[in-house]
ROMI-532413 format. One record per residue: z, y, x of N, C-alpha, C, O, CB in turn. Coordinates in pm, whole numbers, padded with zeros to 5 digits, always signed. Each point is the difference from the previous one (the first is absolute). Glycine has a CB too. Layout:
<pts>
ZYXZYXZYXZYXZYX ...
</pts>
This chain:
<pts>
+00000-00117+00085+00000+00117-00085+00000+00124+00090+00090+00018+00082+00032-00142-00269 -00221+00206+00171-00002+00169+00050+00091+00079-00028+00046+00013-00113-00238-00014+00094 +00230+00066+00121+00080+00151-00010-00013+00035-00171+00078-00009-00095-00160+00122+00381 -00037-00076-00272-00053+00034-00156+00089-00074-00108+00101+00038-00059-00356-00019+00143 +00194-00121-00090+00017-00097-00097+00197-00016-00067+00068-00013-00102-00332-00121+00261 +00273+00148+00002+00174-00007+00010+00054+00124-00086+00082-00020-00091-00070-00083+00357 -00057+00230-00237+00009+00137-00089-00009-00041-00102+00087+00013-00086-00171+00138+00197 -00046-00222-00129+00009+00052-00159+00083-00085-00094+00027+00034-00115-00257+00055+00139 +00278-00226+00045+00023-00144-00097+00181+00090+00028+00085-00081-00036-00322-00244+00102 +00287+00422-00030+00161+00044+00008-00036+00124-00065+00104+00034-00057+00021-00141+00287 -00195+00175-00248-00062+00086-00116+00008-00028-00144+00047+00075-00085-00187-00040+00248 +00098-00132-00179-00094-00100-00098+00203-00054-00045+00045+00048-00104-00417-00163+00265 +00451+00040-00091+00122-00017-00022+00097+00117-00021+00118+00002-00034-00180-00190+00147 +00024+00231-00100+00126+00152+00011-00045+00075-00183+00077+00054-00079-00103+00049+00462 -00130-00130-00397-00021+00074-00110+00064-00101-00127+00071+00017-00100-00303+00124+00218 +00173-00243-00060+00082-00118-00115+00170+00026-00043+00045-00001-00115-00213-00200+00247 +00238+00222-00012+00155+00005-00026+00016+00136-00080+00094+00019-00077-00014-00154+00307 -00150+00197-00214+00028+00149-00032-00025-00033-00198+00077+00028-00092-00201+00145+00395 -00032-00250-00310-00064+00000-00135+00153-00085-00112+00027+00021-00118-00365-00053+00245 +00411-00068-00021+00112-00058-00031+00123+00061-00058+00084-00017-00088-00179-00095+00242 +00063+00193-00060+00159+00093-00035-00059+00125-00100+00091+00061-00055+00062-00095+00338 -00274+00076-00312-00010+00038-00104+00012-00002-00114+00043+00081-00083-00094-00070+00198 -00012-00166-00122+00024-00081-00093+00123-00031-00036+00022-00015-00121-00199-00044+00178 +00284+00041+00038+00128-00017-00067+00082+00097-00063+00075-00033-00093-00085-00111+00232 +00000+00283-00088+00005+00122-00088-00053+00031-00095+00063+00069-00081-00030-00016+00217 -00186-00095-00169-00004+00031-00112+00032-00080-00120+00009+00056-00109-00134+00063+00226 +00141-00253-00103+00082-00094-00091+00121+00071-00042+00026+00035-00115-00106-00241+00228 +00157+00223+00001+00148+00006-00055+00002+00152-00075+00083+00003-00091+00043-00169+00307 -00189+00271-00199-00013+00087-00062-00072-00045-00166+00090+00021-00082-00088+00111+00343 -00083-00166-00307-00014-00042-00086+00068-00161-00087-00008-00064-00105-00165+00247+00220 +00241-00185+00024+00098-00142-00105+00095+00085-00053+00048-00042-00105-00043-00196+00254 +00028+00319-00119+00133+00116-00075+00108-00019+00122+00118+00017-00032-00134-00062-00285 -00003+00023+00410+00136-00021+00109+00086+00082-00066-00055+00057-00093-00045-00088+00333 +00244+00066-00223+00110+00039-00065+00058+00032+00150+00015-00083+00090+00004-00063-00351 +00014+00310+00267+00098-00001+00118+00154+00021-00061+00092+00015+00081-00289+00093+00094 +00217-00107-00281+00150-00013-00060-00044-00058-00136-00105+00026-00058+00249+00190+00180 -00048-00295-00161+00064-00048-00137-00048+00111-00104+00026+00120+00005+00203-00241+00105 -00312+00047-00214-00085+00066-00098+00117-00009-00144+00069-00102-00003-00358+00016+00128 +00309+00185-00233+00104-00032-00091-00116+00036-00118-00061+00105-00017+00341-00046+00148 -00288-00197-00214-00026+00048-00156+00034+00109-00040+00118+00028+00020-00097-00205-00072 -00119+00294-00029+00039+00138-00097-00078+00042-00082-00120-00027+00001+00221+00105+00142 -00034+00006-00239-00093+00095-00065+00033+00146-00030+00032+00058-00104-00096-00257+00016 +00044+00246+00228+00046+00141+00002-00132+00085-00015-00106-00021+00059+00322-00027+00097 -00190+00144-00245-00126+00087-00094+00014+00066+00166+00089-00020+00083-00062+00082-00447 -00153+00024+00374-00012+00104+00116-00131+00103-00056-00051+00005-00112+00143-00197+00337 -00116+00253-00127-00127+00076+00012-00021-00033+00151+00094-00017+00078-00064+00222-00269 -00184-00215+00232-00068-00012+00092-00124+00138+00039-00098+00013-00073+00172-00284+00001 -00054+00350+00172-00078+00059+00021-00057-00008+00115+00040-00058+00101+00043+00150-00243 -00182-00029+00124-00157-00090+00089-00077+00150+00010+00038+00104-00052-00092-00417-00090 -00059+00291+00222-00136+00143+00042+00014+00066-00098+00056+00108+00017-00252-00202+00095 +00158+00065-00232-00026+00038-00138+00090+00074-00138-00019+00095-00075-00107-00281+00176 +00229+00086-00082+00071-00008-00128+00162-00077-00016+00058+00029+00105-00323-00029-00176 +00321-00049+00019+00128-00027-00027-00064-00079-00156-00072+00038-00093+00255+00195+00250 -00110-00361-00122+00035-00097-00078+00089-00080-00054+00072-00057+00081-00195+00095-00008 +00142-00060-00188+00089-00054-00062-00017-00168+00051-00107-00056-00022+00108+00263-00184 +00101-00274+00269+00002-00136+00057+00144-00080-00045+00088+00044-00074-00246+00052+00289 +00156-00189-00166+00150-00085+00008+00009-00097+00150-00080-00086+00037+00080+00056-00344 +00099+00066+00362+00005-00094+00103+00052-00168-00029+00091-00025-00079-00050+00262+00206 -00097-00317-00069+00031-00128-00059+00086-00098+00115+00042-00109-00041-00275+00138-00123 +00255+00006+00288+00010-00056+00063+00089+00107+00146-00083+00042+00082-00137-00215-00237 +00291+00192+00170+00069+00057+00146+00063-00034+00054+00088-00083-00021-00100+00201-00013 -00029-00037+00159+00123-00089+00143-00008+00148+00113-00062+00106-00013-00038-00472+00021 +00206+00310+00121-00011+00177-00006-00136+00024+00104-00028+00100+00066+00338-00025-00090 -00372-00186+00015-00129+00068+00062-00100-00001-00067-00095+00019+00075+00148-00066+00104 -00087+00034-00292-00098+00019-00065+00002-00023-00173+00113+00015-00045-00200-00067+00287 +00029+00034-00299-00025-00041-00131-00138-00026-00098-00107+00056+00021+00309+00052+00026 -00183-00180-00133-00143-00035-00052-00005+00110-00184+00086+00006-00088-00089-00347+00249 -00082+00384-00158-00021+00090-00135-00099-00009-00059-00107+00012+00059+00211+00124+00008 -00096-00163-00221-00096+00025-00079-00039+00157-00075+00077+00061-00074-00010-00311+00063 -00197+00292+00049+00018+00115-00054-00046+00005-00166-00078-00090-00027+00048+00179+00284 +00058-00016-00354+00011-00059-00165-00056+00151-00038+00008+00038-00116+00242-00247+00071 -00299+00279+00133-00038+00142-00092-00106-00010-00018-00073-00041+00091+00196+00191-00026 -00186-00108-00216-00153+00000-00061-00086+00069+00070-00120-00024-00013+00190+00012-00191 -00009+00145+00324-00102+00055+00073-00073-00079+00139-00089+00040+00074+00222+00164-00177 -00052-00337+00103-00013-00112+00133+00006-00077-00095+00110-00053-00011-00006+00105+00242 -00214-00093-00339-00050-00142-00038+00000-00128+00084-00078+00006+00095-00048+00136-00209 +00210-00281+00098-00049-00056+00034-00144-00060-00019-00052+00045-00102+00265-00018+00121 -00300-00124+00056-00165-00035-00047+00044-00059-00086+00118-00023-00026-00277+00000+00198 +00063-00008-00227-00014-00128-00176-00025-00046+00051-00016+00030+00118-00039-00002-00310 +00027-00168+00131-00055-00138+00036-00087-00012+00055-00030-00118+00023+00092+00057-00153 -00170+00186+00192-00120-00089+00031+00019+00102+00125-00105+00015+00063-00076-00132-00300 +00290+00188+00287+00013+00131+00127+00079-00133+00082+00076-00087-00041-00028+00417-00083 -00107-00301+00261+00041-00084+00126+00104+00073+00056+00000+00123+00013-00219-00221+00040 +00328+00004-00013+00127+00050+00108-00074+00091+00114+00069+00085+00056+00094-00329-00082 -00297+00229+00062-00021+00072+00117-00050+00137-00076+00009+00102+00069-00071-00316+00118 +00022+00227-00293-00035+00164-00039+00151+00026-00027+00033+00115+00031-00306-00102-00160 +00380-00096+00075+00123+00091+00004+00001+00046+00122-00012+00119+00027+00143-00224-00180 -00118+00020+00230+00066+00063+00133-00025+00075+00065+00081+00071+00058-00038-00195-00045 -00264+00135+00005-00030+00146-00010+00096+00124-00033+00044+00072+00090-00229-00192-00148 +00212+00138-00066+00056+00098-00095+00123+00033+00061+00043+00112+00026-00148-00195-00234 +00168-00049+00232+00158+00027+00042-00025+00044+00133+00058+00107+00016+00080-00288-00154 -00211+00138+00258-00047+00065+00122+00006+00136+00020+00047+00061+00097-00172-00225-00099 +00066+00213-00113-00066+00138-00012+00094+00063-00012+00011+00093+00079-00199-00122-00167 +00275+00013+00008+00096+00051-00044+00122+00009+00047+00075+00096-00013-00193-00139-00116 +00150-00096+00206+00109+00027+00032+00002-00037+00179+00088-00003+00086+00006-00038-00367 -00244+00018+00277+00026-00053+00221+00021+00111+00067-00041-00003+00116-00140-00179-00069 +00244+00302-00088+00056+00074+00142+00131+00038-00026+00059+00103+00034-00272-00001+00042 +00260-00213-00152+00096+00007-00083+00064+00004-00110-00063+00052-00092+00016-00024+00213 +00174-00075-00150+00084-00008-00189+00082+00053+00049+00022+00016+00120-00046-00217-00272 +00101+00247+00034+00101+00104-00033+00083-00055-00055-00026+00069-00098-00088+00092+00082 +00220-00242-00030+00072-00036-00076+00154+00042-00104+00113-00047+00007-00269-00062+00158 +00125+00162-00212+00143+00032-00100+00055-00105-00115-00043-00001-00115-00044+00244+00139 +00159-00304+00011+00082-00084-00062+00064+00102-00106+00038+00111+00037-00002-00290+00170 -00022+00121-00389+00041+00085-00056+00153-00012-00001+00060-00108-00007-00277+00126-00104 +00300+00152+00124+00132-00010+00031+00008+00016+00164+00097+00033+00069-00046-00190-00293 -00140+00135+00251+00014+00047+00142-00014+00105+00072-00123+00013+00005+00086-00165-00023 +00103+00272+00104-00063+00083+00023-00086+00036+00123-00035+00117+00010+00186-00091-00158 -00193-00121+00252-00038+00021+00104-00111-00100-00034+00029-00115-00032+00177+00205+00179 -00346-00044-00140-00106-00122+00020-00002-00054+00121+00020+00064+00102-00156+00024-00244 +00105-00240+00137-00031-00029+00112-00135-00043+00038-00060-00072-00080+00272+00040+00070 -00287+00073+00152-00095+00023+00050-00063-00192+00037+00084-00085-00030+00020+00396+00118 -00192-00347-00050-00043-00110+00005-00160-00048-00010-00074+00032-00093+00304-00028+00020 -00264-00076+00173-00172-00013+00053-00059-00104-00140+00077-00052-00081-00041+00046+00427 -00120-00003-00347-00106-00136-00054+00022-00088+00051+00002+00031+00120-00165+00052-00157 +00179-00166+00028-00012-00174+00062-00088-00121-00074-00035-00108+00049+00281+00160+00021 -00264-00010-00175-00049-00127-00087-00039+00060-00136+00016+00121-00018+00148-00304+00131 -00224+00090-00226-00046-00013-00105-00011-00142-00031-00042-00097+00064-00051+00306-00039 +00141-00195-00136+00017-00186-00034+00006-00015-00192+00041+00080-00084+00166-00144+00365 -00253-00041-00290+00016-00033-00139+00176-00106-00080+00093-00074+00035-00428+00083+00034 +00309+00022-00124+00129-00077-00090-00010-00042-00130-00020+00095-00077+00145+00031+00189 -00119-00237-00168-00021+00008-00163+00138-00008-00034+00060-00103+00031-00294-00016-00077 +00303+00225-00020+00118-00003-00053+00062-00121-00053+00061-00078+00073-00125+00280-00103 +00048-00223-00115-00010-00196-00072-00124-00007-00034-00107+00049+00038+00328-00099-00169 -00164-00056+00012-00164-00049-00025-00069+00054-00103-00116-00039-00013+00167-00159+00086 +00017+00326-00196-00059+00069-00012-00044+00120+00009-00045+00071-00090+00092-00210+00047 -00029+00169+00198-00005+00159+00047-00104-00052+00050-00011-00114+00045+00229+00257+00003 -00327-00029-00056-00085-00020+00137+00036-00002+00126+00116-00041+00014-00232+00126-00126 +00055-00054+00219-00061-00018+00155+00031+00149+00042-00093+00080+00013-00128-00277-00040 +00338+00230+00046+00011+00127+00058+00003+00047+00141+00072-00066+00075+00019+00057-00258 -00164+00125+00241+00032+00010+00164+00106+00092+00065+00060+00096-00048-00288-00144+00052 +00232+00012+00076+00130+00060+00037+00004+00052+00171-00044-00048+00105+00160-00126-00310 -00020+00322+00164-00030+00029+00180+00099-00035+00135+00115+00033-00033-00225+00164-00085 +00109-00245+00244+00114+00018+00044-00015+00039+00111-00103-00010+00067+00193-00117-00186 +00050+00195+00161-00035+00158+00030+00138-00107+00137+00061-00100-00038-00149+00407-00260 +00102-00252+00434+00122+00010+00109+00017+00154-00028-00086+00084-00030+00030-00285+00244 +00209+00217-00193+00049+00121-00015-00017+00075+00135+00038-00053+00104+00117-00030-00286 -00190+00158+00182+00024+00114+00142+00091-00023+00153-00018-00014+00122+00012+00169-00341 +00125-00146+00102+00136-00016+00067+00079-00121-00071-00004+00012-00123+00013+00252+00182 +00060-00372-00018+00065-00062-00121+00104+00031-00032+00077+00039+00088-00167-00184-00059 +00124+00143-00133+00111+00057-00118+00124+00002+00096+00014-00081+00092-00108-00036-00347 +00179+00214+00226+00102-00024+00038+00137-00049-00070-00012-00092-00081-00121+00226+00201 +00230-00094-00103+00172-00036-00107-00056+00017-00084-00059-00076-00079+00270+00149+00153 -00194+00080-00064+00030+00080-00168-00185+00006-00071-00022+00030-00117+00296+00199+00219 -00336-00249-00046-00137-00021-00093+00028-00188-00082-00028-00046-00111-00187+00244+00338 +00266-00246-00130-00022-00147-00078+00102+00031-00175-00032+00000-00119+00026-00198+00427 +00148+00220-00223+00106+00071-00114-00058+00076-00108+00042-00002-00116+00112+00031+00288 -00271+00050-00121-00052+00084-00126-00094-00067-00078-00016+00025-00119+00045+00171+00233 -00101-00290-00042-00091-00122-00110+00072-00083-00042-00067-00087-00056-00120+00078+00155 +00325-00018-00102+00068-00090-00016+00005-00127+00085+00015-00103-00065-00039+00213-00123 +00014-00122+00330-00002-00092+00074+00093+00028+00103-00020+00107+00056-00192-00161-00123 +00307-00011+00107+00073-00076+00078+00016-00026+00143+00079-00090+00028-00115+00033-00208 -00029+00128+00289+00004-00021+00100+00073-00107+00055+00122+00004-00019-00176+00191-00003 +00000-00308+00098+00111-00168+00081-00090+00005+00094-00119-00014-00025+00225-00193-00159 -00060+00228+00302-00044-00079+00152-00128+00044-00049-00066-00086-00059+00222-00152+00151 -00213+00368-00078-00166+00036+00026-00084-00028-00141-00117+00034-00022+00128-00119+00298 +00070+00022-00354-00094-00041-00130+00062+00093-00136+00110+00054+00006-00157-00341+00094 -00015+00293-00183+00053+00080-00111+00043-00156-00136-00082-00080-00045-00117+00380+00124 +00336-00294-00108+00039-00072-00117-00032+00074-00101+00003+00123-00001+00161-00234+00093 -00197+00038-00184+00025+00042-00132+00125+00039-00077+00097-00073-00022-00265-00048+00042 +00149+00257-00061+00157+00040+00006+00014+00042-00230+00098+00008-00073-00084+00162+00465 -00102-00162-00408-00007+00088-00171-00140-00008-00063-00106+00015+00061+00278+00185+00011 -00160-00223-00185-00166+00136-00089+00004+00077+00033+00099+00074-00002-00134-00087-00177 -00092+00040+00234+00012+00154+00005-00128+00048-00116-00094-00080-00006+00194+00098+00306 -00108+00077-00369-00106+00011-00101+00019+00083-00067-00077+00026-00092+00032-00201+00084 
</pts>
């Protein structure tokens, strides 16, 4: 084997490990990896985005992130025959340089990137709803968990009340 040949076949390996470890990031980003303990909810909020402010409910928090459905008629979800990828368009647009979050009863919004778009069918006779989830900025601290009603233990937020 040539000088050459030798270049390129550790070239040729190096791009492979790299295509590997891409690949393993982008799985776990779309498997939903969890960097803290996720808590069942249904805390009403508003979501604001480039555009506008929306009426939402968070369904899901932890203090690094959370999953939300947004429910306002001015952010239709698609009908039956609109693809998760034109939502996500929409939600992109709207909210990829950022969400705004106000938990209702709360007085400090909290700030938080895009991460995902995903579907959910509530039961079996709700439709196929999508849903956004957002990592928080900063993660929550004491008194923000206390104010959603959660519990701070060893880095994770307990469930502490309703909050609603």
């Amino acid at each position: 084997m040539s000088k050459r040949e030798r270049r390129q076949a550790l070239a040729d390996k190096r791009r492979t490990k790299e295509a590997k470890e891409a690949e393993r990031e982008l799985h776990a980003h779309f498997a939903g990896r969890r960097d803290a303990r996720r808590f069942d909810t249904f805390l009403p909020c508003r979501v604001a985005g480039k555009t506008g402010v929306y009426l939402a409910q968070v369904l899901d928090i932890s203090r690094s992130g959370a999953l939300i459905r947004i429910l306002d008629a001015r952010f239709p979800e698609p009908g039956a025959g609109e693809e998760l990828m034109r939502f996500a368009e929409r939600v992109t647009e709207q909210f990829g340089s950022g969400i705004e979050i106000t938990v209702r009863g709360s007085i400090n919004p909290i700030r938080a990137d895009l991460v995902r778009v995903t579907t959910r069918q509530q039961d079996a006779d709700d439709p196929t709803c999508h849903l956004v989830g957002v990592n928080f900025e900063e993660s929550l601290g004491e008194a923000q968990c206390h104010e959603l009603g959660f519990t701070p233990i060893r880095e994770r937020c307990e469930r502490s009340g309703v909050v609603g």
